[in-house]
N, CA, C and O atoms as a Maestro MAE file, in Angstrom:
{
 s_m_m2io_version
 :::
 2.0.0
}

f_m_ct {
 s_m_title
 :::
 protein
 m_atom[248] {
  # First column is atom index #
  i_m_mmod_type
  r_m_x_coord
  r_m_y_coord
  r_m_z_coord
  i_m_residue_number
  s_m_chain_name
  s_m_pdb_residue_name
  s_m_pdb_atom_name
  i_m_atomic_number
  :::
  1 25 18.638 -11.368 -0.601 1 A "UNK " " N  " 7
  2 3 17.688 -10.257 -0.577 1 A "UNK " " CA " 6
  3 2 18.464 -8.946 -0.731 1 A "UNK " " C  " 6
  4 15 19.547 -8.828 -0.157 1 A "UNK " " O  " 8
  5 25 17.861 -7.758 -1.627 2 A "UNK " " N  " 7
  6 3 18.539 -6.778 -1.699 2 A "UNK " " CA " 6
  7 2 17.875 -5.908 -0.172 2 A "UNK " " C  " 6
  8 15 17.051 -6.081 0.726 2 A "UNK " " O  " 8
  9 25 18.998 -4.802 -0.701 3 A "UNK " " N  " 7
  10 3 19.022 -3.701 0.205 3 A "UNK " " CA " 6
  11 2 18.323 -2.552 0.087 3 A "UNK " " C  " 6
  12 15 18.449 -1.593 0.849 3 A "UNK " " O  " 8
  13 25 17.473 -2.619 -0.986 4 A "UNK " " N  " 7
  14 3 16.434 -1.246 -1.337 4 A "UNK " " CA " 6
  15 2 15.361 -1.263 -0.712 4 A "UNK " " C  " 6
  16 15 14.687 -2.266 -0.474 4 A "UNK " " O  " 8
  17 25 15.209 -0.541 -0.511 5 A "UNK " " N  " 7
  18 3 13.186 -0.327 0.374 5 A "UNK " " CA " 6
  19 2 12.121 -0.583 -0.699 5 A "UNK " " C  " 6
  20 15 12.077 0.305 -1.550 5 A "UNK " " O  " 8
  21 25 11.368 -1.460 -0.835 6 A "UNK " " N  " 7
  22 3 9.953 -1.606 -1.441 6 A "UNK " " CA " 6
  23 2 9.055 -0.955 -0.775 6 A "UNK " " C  " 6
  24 15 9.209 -0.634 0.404 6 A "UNK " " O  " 8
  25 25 7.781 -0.632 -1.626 7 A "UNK " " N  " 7
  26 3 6.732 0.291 -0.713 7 A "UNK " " CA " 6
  27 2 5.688 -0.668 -1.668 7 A "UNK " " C  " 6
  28 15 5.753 -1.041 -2.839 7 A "UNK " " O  " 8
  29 25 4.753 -0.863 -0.643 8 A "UNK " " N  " 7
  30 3 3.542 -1.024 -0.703 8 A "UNK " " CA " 6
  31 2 2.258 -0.019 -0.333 8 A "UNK " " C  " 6
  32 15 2.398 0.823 0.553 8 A "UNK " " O  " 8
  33 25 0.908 -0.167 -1.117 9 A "UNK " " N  " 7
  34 3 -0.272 0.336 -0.843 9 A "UNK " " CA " 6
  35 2 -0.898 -1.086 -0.600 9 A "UNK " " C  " 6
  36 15 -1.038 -2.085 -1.307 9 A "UNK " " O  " 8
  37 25 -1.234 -0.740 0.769 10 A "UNK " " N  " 7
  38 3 -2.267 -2.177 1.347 10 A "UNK " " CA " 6
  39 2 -3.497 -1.365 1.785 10 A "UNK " " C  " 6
  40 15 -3.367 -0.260 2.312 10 A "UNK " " O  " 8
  41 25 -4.936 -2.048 1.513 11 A "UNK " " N  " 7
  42 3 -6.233 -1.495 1.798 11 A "UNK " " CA " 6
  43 2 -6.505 -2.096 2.945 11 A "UNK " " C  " 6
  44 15 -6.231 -3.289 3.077 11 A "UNK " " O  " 8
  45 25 -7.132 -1.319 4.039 12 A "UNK " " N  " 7
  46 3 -7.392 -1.666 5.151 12 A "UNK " " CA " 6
  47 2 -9.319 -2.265 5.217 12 A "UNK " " C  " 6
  48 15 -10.197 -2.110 4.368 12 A "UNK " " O  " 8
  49 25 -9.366 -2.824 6.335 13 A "UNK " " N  " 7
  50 3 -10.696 -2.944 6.570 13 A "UNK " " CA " 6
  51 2 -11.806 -1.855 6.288 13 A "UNK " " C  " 6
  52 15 -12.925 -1.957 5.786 13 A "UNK " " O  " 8
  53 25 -11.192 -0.913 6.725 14 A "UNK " " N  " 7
  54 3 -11.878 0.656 6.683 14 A "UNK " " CA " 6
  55 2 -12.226 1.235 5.579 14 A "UNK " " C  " 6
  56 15 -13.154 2.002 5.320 14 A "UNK " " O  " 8
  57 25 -11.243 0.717 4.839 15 A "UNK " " N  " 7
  58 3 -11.625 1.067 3.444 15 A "UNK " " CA " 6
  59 2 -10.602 2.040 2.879 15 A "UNK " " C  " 6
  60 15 -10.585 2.298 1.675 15 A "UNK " " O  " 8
  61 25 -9.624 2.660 3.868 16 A "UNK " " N  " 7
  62 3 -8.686 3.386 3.366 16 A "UNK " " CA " 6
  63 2 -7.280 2.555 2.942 16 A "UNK " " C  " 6
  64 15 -6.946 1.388 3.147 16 A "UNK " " O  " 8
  65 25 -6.605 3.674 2.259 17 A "UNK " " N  " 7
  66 3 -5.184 2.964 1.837 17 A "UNK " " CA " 6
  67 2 -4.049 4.115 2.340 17 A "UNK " " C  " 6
  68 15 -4.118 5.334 2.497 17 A "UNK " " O  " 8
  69 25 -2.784 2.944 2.544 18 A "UNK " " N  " 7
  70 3 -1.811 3.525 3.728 18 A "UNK " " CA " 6
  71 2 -0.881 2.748 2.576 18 A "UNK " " C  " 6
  72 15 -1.081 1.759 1.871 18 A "UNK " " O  " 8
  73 25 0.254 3.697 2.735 19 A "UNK " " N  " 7
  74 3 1.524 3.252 2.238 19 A "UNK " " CA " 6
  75 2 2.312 2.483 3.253 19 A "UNK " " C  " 6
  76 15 1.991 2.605 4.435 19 A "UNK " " O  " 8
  77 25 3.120 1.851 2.982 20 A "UNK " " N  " 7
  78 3 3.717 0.787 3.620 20 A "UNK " " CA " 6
  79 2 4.795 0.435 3.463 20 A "UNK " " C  " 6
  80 15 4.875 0.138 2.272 20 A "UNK " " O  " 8
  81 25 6.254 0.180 4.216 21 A "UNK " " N  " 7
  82 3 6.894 -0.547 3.657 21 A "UNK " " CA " 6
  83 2 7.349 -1.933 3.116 21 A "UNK " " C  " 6
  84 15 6.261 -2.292 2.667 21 A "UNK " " O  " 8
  85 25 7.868 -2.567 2.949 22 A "UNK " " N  " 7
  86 3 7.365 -3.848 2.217 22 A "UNK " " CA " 6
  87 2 7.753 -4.862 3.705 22 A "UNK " " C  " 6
  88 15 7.195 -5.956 3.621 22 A "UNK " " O  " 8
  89 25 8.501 -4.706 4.875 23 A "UNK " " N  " 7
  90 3 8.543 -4.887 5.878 23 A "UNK " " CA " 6
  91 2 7.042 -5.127 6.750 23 A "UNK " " C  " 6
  92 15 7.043 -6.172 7.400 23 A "UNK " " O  " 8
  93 25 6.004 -4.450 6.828 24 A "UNK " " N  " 7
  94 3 5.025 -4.051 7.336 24 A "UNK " " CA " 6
  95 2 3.883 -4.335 6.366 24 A "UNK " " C  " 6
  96 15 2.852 -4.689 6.937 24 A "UNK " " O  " 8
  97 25 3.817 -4.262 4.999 25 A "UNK " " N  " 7
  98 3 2.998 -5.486 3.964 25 A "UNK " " CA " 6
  99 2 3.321 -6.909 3.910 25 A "UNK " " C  " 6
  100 15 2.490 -7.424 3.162 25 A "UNK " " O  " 8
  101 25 3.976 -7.614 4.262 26 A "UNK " " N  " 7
  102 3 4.316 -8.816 3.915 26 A "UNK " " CA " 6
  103 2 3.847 -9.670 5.101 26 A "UNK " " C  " 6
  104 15 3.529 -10.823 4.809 26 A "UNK " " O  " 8
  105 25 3.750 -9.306 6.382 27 A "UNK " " N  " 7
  106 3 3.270 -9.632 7.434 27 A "UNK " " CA " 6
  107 2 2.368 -10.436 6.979 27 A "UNK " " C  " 6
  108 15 1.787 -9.959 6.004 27 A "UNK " " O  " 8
  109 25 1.846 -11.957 7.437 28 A "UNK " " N  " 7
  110 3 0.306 -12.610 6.975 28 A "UNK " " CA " 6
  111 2 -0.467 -12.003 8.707 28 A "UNK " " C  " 6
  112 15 -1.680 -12.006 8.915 28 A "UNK " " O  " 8
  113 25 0.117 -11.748 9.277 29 A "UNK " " N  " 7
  114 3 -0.579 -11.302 11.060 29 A "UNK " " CA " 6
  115 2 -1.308 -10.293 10.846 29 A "UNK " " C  " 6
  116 15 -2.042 -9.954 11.774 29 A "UNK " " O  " 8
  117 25 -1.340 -9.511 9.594 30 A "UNK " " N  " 7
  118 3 -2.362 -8.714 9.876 30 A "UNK " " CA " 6
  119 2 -3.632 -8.732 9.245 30 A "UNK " " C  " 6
  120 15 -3.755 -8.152 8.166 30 A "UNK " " O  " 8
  121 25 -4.506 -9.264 9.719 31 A "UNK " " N  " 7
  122 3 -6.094 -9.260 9.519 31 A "UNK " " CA " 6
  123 2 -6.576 -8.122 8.595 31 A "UNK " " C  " 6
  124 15 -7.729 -8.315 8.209 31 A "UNK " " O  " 8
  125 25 -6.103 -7.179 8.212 32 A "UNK " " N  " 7
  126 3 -6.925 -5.337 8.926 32 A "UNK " " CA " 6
  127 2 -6.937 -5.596 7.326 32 A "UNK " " C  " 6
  128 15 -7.897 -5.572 6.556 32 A "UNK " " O  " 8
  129 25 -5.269 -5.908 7.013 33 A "UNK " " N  " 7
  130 3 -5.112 -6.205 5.264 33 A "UNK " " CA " 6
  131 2 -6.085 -6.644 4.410 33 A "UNK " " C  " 6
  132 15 -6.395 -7.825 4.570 33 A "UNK " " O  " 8
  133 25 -6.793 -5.902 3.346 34 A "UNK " " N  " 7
  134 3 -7.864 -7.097 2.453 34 A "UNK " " CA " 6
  135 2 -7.485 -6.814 1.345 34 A "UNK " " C  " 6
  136 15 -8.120 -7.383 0.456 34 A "UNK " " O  " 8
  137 25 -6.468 -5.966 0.928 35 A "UNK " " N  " 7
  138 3 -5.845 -5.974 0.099 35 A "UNK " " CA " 6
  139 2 -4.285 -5.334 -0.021 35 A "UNK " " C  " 6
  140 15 -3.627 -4.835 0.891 35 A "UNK " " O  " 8
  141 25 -3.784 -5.561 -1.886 36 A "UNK " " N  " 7
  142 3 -2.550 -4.641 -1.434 36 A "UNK " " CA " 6
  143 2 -1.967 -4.303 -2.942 36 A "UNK " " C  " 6
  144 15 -2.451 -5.034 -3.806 36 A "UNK " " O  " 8
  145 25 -1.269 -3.588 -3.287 37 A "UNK " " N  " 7
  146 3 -0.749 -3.356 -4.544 37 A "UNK " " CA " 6
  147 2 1.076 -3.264 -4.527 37 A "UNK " " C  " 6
  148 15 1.687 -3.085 -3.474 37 A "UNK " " O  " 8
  149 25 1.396 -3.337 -5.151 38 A "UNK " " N  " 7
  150 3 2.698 -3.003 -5.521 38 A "UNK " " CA " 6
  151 2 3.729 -4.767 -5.421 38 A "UNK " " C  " 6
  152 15 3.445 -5.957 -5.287 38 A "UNK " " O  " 8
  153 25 4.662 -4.139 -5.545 39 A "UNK " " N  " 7
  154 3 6.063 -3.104 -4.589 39 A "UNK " " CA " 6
  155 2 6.428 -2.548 -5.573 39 A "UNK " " C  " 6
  156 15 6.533 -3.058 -6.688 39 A "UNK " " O  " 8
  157 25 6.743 -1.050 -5.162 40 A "UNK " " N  " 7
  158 3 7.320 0.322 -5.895 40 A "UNK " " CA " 6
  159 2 8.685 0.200 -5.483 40 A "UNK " " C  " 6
  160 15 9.090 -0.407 -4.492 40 A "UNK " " O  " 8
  161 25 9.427 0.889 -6.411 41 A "UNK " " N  " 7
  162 3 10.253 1.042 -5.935 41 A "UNK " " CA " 6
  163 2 10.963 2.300 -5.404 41 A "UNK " " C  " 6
  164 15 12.180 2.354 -5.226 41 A "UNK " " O  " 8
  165 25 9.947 3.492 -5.122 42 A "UNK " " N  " 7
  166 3 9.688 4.767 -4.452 42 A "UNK " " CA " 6
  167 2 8.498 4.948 -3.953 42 A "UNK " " C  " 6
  168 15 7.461 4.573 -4.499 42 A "UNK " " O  " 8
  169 25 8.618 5.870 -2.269 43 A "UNK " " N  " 7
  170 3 7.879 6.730 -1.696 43 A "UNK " " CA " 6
  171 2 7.012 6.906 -2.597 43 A "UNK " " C  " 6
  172 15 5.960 6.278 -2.714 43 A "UNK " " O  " 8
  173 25 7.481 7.925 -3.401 44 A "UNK " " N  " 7
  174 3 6.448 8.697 -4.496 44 A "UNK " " CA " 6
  175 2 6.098 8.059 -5.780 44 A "UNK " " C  " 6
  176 15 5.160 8.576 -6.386 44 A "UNK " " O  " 8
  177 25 6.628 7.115 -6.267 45 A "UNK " " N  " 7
  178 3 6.048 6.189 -7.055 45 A "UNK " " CA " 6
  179 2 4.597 5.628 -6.663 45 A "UNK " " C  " 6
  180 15 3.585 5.798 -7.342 45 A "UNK " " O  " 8
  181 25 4.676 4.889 -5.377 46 A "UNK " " N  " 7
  182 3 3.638 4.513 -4.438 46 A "UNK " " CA " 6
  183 2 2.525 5.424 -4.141 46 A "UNK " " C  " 6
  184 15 1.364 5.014 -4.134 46 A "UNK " " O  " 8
  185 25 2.926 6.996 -3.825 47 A "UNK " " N  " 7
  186 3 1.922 8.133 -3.187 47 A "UNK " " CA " 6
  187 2 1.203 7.990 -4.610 47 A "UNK " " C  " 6
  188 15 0.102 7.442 -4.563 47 A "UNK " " O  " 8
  189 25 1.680 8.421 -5.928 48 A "UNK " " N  " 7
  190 3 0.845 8.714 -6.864 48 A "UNK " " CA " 6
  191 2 0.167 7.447 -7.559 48 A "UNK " " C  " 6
  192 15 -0.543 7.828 -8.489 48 A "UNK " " O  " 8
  193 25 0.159 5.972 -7.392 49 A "UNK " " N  " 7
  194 3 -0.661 5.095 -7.466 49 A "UNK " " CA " 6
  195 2 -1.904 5.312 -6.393 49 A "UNK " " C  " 6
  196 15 -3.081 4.959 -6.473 49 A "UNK " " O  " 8
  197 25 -1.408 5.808 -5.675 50 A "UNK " " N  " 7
  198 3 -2.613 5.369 -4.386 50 A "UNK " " CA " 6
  199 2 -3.404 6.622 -5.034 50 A "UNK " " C  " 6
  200 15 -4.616 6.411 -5.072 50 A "UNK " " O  " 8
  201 25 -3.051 7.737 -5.496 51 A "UNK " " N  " 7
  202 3 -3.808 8.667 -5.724 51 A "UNK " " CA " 6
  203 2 -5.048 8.076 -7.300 51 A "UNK " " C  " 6
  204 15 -6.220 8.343 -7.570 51 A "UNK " " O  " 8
  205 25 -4.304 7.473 -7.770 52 A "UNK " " N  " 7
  206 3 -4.912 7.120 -8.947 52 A "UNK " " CA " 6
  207 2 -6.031 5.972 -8.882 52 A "UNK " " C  " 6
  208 15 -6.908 5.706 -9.704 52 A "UNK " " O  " 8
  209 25 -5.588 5.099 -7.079 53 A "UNK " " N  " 7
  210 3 -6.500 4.312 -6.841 53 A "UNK " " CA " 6
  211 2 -8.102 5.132 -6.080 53 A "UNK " " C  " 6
  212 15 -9.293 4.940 -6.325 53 A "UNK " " O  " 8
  213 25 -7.713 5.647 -5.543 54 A "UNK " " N  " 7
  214 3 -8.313 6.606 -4.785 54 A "UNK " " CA " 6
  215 2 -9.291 7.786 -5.595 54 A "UNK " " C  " 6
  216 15 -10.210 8.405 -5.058 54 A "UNK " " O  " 8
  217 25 -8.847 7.923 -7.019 55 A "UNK " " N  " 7
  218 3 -9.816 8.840 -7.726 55 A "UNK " " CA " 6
  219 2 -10.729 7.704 -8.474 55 A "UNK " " C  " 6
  220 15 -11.894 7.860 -8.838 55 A "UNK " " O  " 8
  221 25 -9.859 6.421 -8.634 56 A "UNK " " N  " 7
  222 3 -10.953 5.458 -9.502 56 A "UNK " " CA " 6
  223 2 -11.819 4.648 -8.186 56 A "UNK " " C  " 6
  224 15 -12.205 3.496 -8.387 56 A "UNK " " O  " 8
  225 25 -11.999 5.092 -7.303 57 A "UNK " " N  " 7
  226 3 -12.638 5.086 -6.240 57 A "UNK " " CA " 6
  227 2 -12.746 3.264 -5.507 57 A "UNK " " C  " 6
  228 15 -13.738 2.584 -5.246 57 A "UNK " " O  " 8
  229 25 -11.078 2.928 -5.350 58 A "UNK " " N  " 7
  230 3 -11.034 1.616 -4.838 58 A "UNK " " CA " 6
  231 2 -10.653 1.924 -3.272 58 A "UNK " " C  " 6
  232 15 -10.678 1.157 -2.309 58 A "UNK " " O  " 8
  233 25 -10.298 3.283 -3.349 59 A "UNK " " N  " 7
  234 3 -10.187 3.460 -1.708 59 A "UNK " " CA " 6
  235 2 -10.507 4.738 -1.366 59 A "UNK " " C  " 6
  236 15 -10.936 5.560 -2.176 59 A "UNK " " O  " 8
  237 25 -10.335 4.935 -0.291 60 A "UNK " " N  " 7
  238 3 -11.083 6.113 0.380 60 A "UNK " " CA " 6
  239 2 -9.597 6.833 0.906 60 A "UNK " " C  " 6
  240 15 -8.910 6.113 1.632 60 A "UNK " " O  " 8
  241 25 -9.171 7.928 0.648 61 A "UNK " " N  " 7
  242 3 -8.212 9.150 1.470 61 A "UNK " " CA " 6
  243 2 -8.580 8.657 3.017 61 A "UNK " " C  " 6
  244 15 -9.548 8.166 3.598 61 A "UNK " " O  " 8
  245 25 -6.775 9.223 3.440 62 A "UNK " " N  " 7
  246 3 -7.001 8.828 4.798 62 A "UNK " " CA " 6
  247 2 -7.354 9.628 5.843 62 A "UNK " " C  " 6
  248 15 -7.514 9.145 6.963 62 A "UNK " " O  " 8
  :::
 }
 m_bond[247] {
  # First column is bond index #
  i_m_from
  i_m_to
  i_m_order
  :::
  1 1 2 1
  2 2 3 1
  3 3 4 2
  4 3 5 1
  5 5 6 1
  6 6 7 1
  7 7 8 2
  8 7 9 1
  9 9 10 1
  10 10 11 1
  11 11 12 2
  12 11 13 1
  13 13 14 1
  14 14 15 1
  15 15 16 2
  16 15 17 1
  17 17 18 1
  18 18 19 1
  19 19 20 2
  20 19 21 1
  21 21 22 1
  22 22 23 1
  23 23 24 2
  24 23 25 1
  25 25 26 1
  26 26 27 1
  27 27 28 2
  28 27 29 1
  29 29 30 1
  30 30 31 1
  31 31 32 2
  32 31 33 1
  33 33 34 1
  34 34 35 1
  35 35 36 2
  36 35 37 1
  37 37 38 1
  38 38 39 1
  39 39 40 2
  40 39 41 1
  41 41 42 1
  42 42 43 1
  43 43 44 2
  44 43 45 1
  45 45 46 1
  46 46 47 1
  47 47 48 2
  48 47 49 1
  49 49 50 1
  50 50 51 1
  51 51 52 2
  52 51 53 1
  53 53 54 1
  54 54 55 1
  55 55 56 2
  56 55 57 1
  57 57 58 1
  58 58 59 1
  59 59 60 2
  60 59 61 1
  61 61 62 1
  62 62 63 1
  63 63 64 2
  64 63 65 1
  65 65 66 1
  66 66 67 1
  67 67 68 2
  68 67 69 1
  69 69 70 1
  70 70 71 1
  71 71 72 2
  72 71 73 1
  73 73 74 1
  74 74 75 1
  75 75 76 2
  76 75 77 1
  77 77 78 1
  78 78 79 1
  79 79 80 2
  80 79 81 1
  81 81 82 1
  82 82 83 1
  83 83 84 2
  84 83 85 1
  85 85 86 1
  86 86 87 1
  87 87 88 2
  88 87 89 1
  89 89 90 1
  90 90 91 1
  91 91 92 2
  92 91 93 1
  93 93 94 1
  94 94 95 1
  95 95 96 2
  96 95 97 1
  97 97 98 1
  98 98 99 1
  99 99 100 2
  100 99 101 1
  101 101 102 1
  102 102 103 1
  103 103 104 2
  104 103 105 1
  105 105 106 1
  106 106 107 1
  107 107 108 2
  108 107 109 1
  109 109 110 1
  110 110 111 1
  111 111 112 2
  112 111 113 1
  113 113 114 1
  114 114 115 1
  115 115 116 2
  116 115 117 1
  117 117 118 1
  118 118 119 1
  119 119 120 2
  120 119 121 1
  121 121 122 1
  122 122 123 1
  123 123 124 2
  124 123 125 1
  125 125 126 1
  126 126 127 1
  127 127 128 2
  128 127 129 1
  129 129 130 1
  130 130 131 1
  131 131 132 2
  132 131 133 1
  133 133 134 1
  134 134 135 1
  135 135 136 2
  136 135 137 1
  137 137 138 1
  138 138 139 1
  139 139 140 2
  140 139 141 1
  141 141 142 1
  142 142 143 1
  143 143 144 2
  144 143 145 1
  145 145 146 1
  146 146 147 1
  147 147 148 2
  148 147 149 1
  149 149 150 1
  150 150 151 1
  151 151 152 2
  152 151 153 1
  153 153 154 1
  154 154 155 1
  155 155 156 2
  156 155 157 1
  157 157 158 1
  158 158 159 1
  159 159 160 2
  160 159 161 1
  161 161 162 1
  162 162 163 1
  163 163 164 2
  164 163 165 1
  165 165 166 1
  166 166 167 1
  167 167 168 2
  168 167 169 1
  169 169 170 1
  170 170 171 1
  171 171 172 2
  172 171 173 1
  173 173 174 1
  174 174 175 1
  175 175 176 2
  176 175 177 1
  177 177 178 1
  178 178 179 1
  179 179 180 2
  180 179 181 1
  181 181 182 1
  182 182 183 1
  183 183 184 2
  184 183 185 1
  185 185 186 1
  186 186 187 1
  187 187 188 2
  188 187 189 1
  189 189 190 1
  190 190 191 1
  191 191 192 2
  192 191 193 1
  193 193 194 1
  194 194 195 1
  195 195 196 2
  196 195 197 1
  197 197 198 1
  198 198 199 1
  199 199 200 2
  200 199 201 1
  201 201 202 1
  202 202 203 1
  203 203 204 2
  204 203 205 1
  205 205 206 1
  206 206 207 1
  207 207 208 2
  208 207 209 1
  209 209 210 1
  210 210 211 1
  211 211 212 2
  212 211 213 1
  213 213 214 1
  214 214 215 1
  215 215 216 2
  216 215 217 1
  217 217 218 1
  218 218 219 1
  219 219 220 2
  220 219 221 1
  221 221 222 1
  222 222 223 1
  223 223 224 2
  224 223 225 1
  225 225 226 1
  226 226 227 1
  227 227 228 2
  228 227 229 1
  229 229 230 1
  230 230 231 1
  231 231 232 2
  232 231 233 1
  233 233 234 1
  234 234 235 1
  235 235 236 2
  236 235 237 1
  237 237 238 1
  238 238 239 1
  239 239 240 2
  240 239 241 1
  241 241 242 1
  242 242 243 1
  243 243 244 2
  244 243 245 1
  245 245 246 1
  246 246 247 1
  247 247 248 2
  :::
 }
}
């Protein structure tokens, strides 16, 4: 396994989306998860997908 940080966008129950690291997406323990996108391989790679998910209206701002 490498040493770089992956980021994930996982959709919550709620309907919003939270960035993530790929540490904290990969988990199967969390329920809340109903969905998820990525792994980026930047912070901001990740922020501006979620923005693009978020205007094509698959999630809701947090």
């Amino acid at each position: 396994m490498s040493n770089t940080q992956t980021w994930y966008i996982v959709k919550r129950t709620a309907g919003n989306c939270e960035i993530v690291s790929s540490n904290e997406a990969t988990g199967d323990d969390n329920p809340e998860i109903i969905e998820q996108w990525g792994p980026f391989t930047s912070q901001g790679e990740a922020i501006a997908r979620r923005v693009g998910l978020i205007r094509s209206g698959k999630c809701q701002p947090v």
